[in-house]
C-alpha positions as CSV (number, residue, x, y, z in Angstrom):
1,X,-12.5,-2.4,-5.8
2,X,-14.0,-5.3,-7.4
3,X,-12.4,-8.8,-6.2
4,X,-13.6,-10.5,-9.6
5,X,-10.9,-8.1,-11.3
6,X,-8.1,-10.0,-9.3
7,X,-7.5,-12.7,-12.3
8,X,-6.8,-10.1,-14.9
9,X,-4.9,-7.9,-13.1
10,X,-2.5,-10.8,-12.1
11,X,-2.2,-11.9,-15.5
12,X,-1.3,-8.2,-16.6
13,X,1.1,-7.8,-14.1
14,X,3.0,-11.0,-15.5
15,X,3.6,-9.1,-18.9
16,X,4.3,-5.8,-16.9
17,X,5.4,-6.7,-12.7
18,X,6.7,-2.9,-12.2
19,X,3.3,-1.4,-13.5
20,X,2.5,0.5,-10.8
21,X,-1.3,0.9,-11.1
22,X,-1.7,-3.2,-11.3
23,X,0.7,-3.3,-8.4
24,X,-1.8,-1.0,-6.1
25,X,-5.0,-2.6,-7.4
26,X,-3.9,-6.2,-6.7
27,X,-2.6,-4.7,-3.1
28,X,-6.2,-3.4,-2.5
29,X,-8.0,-6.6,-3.9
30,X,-6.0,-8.9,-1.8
31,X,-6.2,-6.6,1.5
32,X,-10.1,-6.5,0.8
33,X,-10.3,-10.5,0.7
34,X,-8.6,-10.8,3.4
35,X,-5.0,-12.0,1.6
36,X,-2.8,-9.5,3.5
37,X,0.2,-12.1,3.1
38,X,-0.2,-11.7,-0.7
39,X,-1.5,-8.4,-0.7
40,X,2.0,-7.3,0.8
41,X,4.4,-9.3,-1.7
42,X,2.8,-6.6,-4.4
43,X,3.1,-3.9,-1.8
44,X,6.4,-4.2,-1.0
45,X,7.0,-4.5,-4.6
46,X,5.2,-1.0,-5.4
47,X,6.8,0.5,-2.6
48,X,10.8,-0.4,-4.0
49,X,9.9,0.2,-7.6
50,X,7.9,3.1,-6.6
51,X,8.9,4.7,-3.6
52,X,7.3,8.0,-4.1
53,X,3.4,7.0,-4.8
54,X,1.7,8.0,-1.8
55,X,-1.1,5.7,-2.0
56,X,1.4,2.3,-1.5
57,X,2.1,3.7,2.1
58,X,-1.5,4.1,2.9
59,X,-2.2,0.0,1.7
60,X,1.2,-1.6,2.8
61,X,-0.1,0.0,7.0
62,X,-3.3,-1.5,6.6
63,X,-1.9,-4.8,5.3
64,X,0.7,-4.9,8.2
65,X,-1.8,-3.9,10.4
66,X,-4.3,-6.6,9.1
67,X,-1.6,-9.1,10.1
68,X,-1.0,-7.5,13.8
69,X,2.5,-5.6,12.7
70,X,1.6,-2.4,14.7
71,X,5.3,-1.7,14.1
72,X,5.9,-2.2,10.8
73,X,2.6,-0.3,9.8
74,X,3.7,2.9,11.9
75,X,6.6,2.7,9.9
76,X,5.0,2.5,6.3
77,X,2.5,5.3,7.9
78,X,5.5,7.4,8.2
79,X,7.3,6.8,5.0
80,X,4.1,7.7,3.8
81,X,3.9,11.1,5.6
82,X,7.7,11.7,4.4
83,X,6.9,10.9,0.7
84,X,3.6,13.3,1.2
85,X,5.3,16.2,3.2
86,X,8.3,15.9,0.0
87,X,5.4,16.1,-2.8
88,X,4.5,19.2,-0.6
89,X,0.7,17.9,-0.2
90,X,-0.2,18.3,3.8
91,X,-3.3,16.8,2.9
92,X,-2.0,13.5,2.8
93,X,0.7,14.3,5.5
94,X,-2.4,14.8,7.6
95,X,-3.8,11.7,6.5
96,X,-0.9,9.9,7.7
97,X,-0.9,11.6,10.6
98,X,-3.9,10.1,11.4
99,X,-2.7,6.8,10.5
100,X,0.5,7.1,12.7
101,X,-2.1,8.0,15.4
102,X,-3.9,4.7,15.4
103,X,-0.8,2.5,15.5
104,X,-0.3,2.4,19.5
């Protein structure tokens, strides 16, 4: 994802904060330049106002993980694997899996 894009997603998710594509890209942006503190206050946000979009489970691990919260990214791994198994796609349950795996 391209970091220059940051600006004009944040200003598009001032007319729209719930939008949950905006929310996701500004997640990944921030993750990607090393912003894991901010990338997570969009995160979290995706994750309450979205609960069932797979891909925020997959970006809030790796931003806890980027901050050393083994804990708390084993746990977003496996809400991710819950909302995956429920959307009855073991392909991303498989995924998480994985994810879970590396959280020791």
């Amino acid at each position: 994802m391209d970091p220059s894009k940051l600006p004009l997603i944040l200003e598009l998710l001032q007319d729209d904060p719930d939008d949950p594509v905006l929310l996701l890209n500004a997640g990944k942006i921030l993750l990607q330049t090393q912003q894991a503190e901010e990338a997570l206050i969009h995160l979290r946000r995706l994750a309450e106002k979205h609960p069932t979009n797979m891909a925020v489970y997959r970006e809030l691990g790796a931003a806890f993980l980027a901050r050393g919260e083994t804990r708390s990214a084993r746990q977003a791994f496996e809400m991710g694997r819950q909302v995956s198994l429920a959307a009855r796609d073991p392909s991303a349950a498989s995924e998480y899996e994985s994810l879970i795996g590396q959280c020791v």
